[in-house]
C-alpha positions as CSV (number, residue, x, y, z in Angstrom):
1,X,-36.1,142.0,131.8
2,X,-32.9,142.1,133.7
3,X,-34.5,140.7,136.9
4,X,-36.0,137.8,134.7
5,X,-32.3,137.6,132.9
6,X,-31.6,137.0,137.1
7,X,-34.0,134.6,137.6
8,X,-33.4,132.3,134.7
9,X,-29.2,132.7,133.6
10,X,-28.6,129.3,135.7
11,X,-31.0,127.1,134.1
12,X,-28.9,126.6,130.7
13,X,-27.2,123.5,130.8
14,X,-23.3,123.6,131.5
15,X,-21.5,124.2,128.2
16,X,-20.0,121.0,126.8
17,X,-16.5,119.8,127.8
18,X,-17.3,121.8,130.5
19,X,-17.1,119.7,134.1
20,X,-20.3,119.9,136.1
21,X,-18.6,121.1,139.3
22,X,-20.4,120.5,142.7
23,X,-22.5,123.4,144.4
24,X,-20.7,126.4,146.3
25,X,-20.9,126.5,149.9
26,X,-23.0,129.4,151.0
27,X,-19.4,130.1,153.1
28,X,-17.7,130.0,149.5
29,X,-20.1,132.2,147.4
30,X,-18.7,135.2,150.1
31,X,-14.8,133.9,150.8
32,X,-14.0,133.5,147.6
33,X,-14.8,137.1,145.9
34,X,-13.3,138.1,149.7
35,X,-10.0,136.8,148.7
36,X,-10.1,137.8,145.5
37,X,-10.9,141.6,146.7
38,X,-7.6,141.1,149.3
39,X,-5.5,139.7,146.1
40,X,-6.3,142.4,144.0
41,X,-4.8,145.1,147.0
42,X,-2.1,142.8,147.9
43,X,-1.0,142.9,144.3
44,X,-0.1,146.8,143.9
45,X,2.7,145.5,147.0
46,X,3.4,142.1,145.1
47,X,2.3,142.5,141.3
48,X,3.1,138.7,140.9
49,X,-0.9,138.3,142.4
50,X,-2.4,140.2,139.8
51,X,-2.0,137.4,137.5
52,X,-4.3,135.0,139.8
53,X,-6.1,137.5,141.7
54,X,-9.5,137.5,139.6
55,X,-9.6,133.6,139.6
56,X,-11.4,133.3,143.2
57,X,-13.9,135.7,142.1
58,X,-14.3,134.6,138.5
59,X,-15.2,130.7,140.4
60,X,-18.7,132.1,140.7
61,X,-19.2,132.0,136.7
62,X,-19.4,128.6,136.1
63,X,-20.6,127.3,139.5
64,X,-23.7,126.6,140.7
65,X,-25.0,128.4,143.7
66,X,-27.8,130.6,145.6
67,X,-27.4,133.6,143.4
68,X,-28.4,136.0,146.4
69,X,-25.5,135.0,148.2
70,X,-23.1,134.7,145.0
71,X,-24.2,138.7,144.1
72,X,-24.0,139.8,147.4
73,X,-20.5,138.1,147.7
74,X,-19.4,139.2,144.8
75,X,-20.0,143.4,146.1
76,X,-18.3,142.2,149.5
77,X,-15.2,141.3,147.7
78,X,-15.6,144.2,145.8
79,X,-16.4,146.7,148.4
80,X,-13.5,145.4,150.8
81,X,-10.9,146.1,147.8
82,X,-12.3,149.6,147.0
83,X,-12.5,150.4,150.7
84,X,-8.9,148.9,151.3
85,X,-7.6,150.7,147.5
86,X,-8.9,154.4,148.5
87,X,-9.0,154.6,152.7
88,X,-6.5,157.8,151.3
89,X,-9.9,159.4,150.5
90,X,-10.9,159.7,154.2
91,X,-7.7,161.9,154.4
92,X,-8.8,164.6,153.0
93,X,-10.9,166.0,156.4
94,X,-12.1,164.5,160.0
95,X,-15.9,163.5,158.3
96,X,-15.1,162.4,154.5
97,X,-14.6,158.6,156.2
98,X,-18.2,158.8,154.8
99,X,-17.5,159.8,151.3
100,X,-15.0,157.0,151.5
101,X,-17.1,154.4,152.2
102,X,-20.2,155.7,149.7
103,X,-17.7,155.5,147.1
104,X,-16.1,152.3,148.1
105,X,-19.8,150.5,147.7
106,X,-20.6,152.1,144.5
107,X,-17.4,150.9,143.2
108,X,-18.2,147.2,145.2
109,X,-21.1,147.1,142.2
110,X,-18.5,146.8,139.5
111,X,-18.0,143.0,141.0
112,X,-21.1,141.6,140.6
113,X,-22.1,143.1,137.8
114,X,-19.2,141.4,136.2
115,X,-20.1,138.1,137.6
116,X,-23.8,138.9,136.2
117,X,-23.2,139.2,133.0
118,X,-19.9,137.1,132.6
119,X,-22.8,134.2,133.7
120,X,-25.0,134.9,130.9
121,X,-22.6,135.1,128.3
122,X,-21.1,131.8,129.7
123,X,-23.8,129.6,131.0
124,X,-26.4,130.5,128.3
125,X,-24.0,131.3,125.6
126,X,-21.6,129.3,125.7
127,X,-18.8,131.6,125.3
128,X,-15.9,130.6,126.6
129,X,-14.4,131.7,129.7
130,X,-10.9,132.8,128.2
131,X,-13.4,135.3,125.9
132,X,-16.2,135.8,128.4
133,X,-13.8,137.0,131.4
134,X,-11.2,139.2,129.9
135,X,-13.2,141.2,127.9
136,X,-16.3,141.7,130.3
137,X,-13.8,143.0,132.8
138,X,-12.2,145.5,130.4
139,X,-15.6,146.7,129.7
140,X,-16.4,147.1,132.9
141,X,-13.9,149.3,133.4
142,X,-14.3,151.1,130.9
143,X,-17.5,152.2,132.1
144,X,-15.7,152.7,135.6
145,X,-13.5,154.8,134.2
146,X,-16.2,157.4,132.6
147,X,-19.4,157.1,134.2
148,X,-20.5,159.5,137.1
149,X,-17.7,161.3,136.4
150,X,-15.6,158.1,136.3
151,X,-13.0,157.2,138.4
152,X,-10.0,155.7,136.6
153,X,-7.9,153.8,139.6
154,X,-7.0,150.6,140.7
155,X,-7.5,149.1,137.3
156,X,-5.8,145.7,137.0
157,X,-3.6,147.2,134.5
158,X,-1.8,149.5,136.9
159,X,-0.7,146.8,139.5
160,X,1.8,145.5,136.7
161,X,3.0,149.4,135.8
162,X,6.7,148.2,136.9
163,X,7.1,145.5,134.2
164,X,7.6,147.9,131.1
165,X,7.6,144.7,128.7
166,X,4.2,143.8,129.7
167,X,2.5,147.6,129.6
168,X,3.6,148.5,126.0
169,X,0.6,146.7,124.8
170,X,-1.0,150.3,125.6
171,X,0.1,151.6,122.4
172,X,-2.3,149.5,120.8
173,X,-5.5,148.9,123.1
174,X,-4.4,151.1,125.3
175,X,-4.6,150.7,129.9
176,X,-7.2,148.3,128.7
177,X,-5.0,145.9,126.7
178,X,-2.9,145.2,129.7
179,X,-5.5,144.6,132.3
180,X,-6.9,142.3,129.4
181,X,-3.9,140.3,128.8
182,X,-3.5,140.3,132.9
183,X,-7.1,138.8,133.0
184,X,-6.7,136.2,130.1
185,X,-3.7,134.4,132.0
186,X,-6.5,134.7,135.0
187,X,-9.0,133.0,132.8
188,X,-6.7,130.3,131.1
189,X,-6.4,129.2,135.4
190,X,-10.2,129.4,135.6
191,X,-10.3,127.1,132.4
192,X,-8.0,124.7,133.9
193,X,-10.0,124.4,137.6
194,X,-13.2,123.8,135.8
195,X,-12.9,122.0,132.6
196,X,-11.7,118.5,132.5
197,X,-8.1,118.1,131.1
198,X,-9.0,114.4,130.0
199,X,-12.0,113.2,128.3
200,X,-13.6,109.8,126.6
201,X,-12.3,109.3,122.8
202,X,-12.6,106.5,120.5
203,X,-9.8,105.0,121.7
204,X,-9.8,105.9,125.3
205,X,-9.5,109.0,127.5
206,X,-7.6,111.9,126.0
207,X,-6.2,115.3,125.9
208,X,-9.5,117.6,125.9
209,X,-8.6,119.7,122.8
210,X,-10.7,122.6,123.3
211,X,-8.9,123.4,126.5
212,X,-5.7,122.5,125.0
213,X,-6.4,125.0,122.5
214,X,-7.5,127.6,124.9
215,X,-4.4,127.1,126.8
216,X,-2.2,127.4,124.0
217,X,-3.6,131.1,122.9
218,X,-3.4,132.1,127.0
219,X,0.4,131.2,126.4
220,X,1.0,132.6,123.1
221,X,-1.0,136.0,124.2
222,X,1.3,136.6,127.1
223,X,4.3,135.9,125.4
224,X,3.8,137.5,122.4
225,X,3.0,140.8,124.3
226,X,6.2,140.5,126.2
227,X,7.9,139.6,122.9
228,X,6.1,143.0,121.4
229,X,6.9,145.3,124.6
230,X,10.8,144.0,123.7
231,X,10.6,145.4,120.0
232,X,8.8,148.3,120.9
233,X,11.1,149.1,123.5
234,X,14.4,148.4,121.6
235,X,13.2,150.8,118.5
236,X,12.2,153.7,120.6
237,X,15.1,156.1,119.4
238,X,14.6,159.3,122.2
239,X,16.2,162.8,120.9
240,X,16.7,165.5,123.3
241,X,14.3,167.5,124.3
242,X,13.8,171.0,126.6
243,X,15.8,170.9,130.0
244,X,13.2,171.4,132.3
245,X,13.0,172.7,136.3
246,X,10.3,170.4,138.1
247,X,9.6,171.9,141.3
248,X,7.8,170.1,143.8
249,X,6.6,172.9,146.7
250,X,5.0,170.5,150.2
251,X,2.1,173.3,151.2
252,X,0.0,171.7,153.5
253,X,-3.4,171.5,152.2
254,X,-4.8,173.5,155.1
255,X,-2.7,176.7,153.9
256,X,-3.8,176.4,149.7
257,X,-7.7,176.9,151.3
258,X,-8.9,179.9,150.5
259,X,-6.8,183.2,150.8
260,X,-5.6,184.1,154.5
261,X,-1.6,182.4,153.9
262,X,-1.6,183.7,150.5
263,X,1.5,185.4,151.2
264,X,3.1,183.3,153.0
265,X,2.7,180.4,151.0
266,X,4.0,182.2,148.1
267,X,6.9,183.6,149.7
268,X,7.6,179.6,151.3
269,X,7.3,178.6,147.2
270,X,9.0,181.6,146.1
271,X,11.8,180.7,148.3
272,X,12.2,177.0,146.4
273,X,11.9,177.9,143.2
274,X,14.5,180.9,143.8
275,X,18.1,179.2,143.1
276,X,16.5,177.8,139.5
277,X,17.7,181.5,138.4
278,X,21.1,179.7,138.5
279,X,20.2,176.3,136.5
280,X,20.4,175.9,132.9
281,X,16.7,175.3,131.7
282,X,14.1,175.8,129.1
283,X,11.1,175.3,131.4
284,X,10.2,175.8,135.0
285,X,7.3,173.5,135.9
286,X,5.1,174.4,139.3
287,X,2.3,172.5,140.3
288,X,-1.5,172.9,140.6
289,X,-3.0,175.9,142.0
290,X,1.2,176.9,143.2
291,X,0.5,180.6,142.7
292,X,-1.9,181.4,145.2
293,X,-3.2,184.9,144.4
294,X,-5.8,186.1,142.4
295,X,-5.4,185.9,138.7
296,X,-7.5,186.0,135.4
297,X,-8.7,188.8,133.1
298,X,-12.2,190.4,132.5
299,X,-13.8,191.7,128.8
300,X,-12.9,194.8,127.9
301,X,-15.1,198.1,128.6
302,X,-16.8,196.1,131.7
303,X,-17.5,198.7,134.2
304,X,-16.3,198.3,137.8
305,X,-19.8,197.7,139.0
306,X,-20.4,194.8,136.0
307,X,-17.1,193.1,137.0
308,X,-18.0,193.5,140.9
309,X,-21.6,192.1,140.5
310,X,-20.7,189.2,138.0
311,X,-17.9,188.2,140.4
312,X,-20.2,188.3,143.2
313,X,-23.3,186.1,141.6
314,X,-20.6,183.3,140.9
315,X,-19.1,183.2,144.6
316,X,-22.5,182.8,145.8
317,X,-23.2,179.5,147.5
318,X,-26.7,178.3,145.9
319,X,-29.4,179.4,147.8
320,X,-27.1,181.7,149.5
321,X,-26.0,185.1,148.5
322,X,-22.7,186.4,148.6
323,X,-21.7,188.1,152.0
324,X,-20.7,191.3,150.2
325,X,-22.7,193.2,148.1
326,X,-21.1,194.4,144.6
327,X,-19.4,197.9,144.7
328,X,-17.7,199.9,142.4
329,X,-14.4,199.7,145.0
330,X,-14.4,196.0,144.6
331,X,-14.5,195.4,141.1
332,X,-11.7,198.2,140.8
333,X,-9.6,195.7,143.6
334,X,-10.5,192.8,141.1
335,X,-9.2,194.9,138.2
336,X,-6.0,196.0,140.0
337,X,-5.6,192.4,140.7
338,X,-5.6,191.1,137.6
339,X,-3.8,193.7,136.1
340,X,-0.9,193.1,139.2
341,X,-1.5,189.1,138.6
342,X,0.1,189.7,135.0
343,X,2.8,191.8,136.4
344,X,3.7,189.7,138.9
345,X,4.2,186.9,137.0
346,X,6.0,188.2,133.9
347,X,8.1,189.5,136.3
348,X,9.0,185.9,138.5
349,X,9.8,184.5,134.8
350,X,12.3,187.4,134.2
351,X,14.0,187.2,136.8
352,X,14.5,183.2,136.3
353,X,14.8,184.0,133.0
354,X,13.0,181.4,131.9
355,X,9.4,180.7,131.0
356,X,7.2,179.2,133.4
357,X,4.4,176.7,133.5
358,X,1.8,177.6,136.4
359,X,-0.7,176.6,137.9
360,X,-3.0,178.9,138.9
361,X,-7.1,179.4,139.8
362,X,-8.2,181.5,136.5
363,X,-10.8,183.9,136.8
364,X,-12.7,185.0,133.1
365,X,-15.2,187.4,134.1
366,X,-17.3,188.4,131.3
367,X,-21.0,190.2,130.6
368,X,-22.5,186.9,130.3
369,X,-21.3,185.7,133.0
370,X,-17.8,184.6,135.3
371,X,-15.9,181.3,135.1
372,X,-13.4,180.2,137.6
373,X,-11.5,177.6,136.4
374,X,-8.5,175.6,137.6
375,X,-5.7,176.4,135.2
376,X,-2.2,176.0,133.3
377,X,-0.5,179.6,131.9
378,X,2.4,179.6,130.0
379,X,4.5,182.3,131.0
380,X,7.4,184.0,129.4
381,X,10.1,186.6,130.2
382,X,8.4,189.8,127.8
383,X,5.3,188.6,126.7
384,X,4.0,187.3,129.7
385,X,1.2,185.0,129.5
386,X,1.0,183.3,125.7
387,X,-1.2,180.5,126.7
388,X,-3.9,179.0,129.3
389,X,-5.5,175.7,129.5
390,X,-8.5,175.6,131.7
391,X,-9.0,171.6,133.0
392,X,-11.6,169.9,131.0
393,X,-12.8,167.1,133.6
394,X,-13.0,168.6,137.5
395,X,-13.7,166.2,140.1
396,X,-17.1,165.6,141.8
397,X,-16.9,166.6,145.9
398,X,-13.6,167.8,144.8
399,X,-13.9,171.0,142.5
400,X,-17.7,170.7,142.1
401,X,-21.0,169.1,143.7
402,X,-23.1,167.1,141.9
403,X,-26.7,168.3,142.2
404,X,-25.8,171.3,143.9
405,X,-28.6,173.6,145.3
406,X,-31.2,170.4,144.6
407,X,-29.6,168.1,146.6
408,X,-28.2,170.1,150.0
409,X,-26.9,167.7,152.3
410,X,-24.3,166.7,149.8
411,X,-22.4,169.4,151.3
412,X,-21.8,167.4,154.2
413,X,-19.5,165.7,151.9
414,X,-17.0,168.0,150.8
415,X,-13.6,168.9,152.8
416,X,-14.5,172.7,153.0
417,X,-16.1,174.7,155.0
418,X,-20.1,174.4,154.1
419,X,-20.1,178.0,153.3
420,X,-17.2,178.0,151.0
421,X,-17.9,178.2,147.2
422,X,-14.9,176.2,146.3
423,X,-17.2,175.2,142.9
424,X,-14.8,175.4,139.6
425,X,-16.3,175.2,136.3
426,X,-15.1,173.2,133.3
427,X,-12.6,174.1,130.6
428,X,-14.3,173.7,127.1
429,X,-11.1,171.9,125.0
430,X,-8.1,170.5,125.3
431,X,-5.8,173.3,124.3
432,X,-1.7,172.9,123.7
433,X,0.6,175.4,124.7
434,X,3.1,177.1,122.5
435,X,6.1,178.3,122.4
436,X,9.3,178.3,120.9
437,X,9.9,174.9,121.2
438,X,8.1,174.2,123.7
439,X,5.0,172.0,122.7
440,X,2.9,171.0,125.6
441,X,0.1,169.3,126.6
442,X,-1.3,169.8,130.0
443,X,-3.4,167.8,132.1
444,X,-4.0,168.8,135.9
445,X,-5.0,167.1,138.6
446,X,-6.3,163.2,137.9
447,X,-6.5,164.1,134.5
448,X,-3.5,162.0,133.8
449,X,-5.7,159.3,135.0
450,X,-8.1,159.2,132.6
451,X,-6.5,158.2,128.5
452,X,-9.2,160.3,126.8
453,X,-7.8,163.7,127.2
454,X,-3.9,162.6,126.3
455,X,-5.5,161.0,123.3
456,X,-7.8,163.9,122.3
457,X,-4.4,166.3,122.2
458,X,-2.4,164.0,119.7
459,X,-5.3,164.1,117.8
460,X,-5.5,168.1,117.7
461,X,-1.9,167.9,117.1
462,X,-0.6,169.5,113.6
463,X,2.4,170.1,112.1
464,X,2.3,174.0,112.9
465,X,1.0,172.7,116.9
466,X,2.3,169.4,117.8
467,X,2.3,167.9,120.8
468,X,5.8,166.9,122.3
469,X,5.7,166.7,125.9
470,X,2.3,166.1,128.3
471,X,2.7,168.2,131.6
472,X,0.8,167.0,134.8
473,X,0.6,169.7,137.4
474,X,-0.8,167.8,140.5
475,X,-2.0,168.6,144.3
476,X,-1.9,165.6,145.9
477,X,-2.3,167.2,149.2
478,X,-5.1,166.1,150.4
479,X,-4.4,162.8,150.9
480,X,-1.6,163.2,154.1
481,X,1.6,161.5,151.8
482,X,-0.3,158.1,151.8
483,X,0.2,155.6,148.9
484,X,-2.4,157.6,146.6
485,X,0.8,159.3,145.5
486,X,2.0,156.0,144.2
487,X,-1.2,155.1,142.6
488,X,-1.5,158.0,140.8
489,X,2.1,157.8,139.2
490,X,1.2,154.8,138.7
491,X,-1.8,155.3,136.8
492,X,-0.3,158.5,134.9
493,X,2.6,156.7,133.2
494,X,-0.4,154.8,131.1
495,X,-0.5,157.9,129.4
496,X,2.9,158.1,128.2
497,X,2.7,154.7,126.4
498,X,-0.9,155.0,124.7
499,X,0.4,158.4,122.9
500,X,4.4,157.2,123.1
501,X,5.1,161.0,124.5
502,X,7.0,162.0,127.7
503,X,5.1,163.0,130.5
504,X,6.8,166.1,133.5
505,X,4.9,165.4,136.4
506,X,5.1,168.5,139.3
507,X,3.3,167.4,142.1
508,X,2.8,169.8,145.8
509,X,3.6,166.8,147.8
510,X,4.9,164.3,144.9
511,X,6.1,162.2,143.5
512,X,7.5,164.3,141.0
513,X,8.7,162.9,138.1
514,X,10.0,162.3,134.5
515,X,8.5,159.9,132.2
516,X,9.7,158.5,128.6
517,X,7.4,157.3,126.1
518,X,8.0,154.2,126.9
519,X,6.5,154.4,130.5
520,X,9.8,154.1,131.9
521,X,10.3,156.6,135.2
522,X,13.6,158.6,134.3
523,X,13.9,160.5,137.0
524,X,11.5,161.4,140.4
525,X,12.5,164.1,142.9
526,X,13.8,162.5,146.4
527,X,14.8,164.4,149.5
528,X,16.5,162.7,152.4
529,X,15.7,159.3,150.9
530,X,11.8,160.5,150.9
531,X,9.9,161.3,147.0
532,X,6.9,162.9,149.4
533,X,6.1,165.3,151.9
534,X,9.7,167.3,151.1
535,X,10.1,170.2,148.6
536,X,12.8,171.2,146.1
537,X,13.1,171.0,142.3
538,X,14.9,168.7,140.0
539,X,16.6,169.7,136.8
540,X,16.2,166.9,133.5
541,X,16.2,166.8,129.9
542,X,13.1,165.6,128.2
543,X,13.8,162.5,126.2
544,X,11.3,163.3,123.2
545,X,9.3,160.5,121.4
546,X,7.7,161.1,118.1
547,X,6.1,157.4,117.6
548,X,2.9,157.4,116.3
549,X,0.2,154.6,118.3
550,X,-2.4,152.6,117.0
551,X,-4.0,153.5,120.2
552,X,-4.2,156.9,119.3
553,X,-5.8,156.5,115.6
554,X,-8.0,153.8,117.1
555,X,-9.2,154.6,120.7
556,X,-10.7,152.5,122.8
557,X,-11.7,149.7,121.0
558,X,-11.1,146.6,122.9
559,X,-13.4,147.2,125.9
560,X,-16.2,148.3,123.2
561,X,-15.8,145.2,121.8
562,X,-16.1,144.1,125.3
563,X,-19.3,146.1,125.9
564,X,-20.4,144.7,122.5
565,X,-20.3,141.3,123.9
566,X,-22.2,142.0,127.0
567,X,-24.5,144.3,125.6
568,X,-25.4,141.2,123.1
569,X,-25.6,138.5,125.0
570,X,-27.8,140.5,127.6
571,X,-30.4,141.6,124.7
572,X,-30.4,138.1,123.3
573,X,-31.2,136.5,126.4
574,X,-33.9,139.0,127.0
575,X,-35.6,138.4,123.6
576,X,-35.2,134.8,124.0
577,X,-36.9,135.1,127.4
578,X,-39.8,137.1,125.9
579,X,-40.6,134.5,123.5
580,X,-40.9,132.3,126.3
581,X,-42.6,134.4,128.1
582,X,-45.1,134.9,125.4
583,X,-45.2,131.1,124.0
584,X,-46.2,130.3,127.7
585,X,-49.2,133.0,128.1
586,X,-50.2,132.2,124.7
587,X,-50.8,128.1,126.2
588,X,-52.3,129.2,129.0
589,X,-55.2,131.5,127.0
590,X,-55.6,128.3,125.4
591,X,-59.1,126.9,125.9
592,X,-58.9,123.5,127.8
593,X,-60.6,120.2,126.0
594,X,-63.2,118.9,127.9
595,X,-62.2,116.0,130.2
């Protein structure tokens, strides 16, 4: 159906008012969506482009052309941006240039998929462009941002994260409502290149009022959300919150693998977060996976042997057994361990006297099986650990591989060794952290990324738990200090306006950072003029938010509504072209009169 959808969503006639434009250029059907892909890079530099950047690209909707060459132009814009937008990726080891460039041309698809179907809802529809390309592109991502694990960056949205009247449109549609308010101003261009601003009227040529009208809501919509990120700016009324100890620690990435600098590396992060014994604070925040020894607990009356051969079966690359058989001695070591991991750590919060948030790998071995999870423990001077969240959503190649023991040269993927069982599993729910008054929310890694999770806690959220503060604990040090740092602040401080809550950010490598609910970037950690690749801690009280977001209540309802429109406009065109279909086979088993 969709290939016939392909085959046929040019022959509709142009929709009324609507100029018939001339042909594209082979040349154009590939330069355009090119400049459009170099636009929408350029524009995390010089966010002024984001507001044009989609026109080149969105050209190919109403024009005519050879729709091989307008497809296949559209995924070389796309793949060009992607491949510009995450070259970071290839930082991560000598061979993942590959990774980088798989991803970059599945991500490439996103472009003419939206050209697909912004064409049929246009061209055979008649909806009109200023509908047609906003919301198809919000869907879009949408679906980028969840599918195959998703991958929730360079939206248009996050170009634009330094204009804090423009972004507080989050609280109600969330990321999505600013890229769509981005890509209507887009579209009300795109109306004005291809619709004629005059036409013939009974007395003469006049003001085409459609586009007049069009124009007019493009206008409004801007400046009504800049008008609404004023108010909701001015009423934010911030009271204080927990003083906090954000450490930021610089291990190279080549030291957090696997165990052999475990010492060292601690005593290096030891050594930073030592003088916080002498600040003032509720809270010490370290970053992902910052205590590097083993830690976790196992169920109770579990023998040596059961802990030793349970631990063992989930180390095991598939297809590969462990290299150590299980042993009494070794599930005693893993016992002691644990049993010094709990020690160890109540003891570093005593003698800061403070509780600590860490991140930590988690073991949970059990009868039915181990779990090694990347994790966030709430650790206080007495008690010692009174609460762990486990991360919900790992990432693909990252903390897991897809297809594992089915598919075995996707190994060849991964920045570890191919022996390594770096594999984490997945946490089960969101869980806060309590206590005192301390309310947290943590999300690790690119969790912040991604608006489900943030949302999923406010909604867990009750009187007796509620939610005051989200926590990202980060390791961005794969990536070699590059701009990813940037990108995902950048993408993070989303959160804090969709769920109007402040956000600590404690990154290995930074930026670290402080957050308001209004996405505004209090504070970030600097060192010698440099917010990456140095380490230290910075000391800042929380400004706490308790505004409640129609975001929250709602979810993501604009880009469904987007999907709605796609989805509807592709199924009617399908049963409309099965009708045909049919009508036309049913002539032809016609019998033909006699001559």
């Amino acid at each position: 159906m969709t290939a016939t959808l392909l085959r046929n969503e040019t022959a509709a006639a142009p929709p009324q008012n609507v100029a018939s434009p001339p042909r594209l250029a082979v040349r154009n059907c590939y330069l355009l969506p090119l400049f459009t892909g170099l636009l929408l890079w350029a524009s995390f530099f010089l966010p002024f482009l984001v507001w044009i950047a989609l026109v080149p690209l969105a050209l190919l909707i109403p024009r005519e052309g050879t729709r091989l060459h307008i497809y296949l132009g559209a995924w070389l814009g796309g793949f060009v941006f992607f491949l510009l937008g995450t070259y970071w990726v290839s930082y991560c080891a000598d061979w993942v240039w590959v990774g980088w460039v798989c991803l970059s041309a599945y991500l490439a698809l996103y472009f003419p998929t939206f050209v697909f179907v912004s064409r049929v809802c246009f061209r055979r529809w008649n909806v009109p462009l200023l509908i047609t390309v906003p919301l198809i592109w919000v869907a879009l991502e949408y679906v980028r941002m969840y599918l195959l694990s998703g991958f929730g960056w360079l939206l248009l949205a996050h170009s634009a994260y330094r204009w804090e009247r423009v972004i507080q449109i989050a609280d109600l549609a969330g990321v999505y409502g600013v890229s769509f308010v981005i890509a209507v101003a887009n579209a009300a261009i795109l109306e004005l290149l291809c619709t004629p601003l005059f036409v013939p009227g009974p007395k003469g040529m006049q003001l085409n009022s459609p586009l007049e009208w069009r124009l007019a809501f493009a206008g409004l919509l801007v400046f009504l959300n800049v008008g609404y990120g004023q108010y909701r700016m001015g009423e934010a009324k911030f009271r204080p919150g927990p003083r906090v100890v954000v450490v930021q620690t610089n291990v190279p990435q080549d030291m957090k693998n696997g165990d052999r600098h475990s010492t060292e590396v601690f005593r290096d992060v030891w050594d930073i977060v030592r003088p916080a014994t002498e600040v003032d604070a509720d809270l010490v925040v370290w970053p992902e996976t910052s205590y590097p020894f083993m830690y976790g607990v196992h169920e109770k009356g579990m023998s040596n042997i059961e802990v030793s051969r349970k631990y063992t079966e989930r180390m095991a690359v598939p297809g590969k057994p462990y290299h150590e058989a299980p042993t009494d001695e070794m599930g005693d070591i893993i016992h002691l361990n644990f049993k010094d991991g709990d020690e160890h750590t109540e003891a570093m919060s005593r003698m800061l006297s403070k509780p600590m948030l860490l991140g930590t790998s988690y073991w949970d071995i059990k009868l039915s099986g181990a779990k090694y999870t990347n994790a966030s423990v709430l650790i206080v001077p007495g008690p010692g650990r009174v609460g762990a969240y486990h991360k919900n959503h790992i990432l693909p190649f990252g903390e897991y591989i897809p297809f594992d023991g089915n598919i075995p040269f996707l190994r060849a993927f991964i920045p570890y060794p191919a022996d390594f069982n770096f594999d984490s599993d997945a946490g089960e729910n969101v869980e806060s952290l309590h206590y005192g008054s301390l309310n947290l929310a943590p999300l690790i890694c690119f969790e912040d990324t991604l608006p489900d999770l943030s949302r999923a806690y406010l909604l867990k959220a009750t009187k007796e738990k509620p939610v005051d503060i989200l926590v990202n604990q980060s390791n961005d040090g794969w990536f070699d200090n590059s701009i990813e740092g940037d990108y995902h602040l950048a993408a993070s401080l989303f959160r804090c306006v969709e769920v109007r809550r402040p956000m600590i950010r404690s990154s290995n490598t930074g930026p670290s950072a402080l957050i308001d609910g209004n996405g505004h970037i209090v504070k970030v950690f600097e060192k010698e003029g440099r917010r990456q690749g140095v380490e230290g801690f910075f000391t800042a009280e929380v400004p706490l938010d308790g505004r409640s977001t129609w975001y929250v209540q709602m979810g993501d309802w604009l880009p469904q509504l987007g999907l709605l429109l796609g989805g509807s406009c592709l199924l009617l065109s399908g049963i409309r072209q099965a009708i045909n279909i049919r009508r036309t086979w049913n002539e032809n088993l016609k019998p033909k009169p006699a001559s």
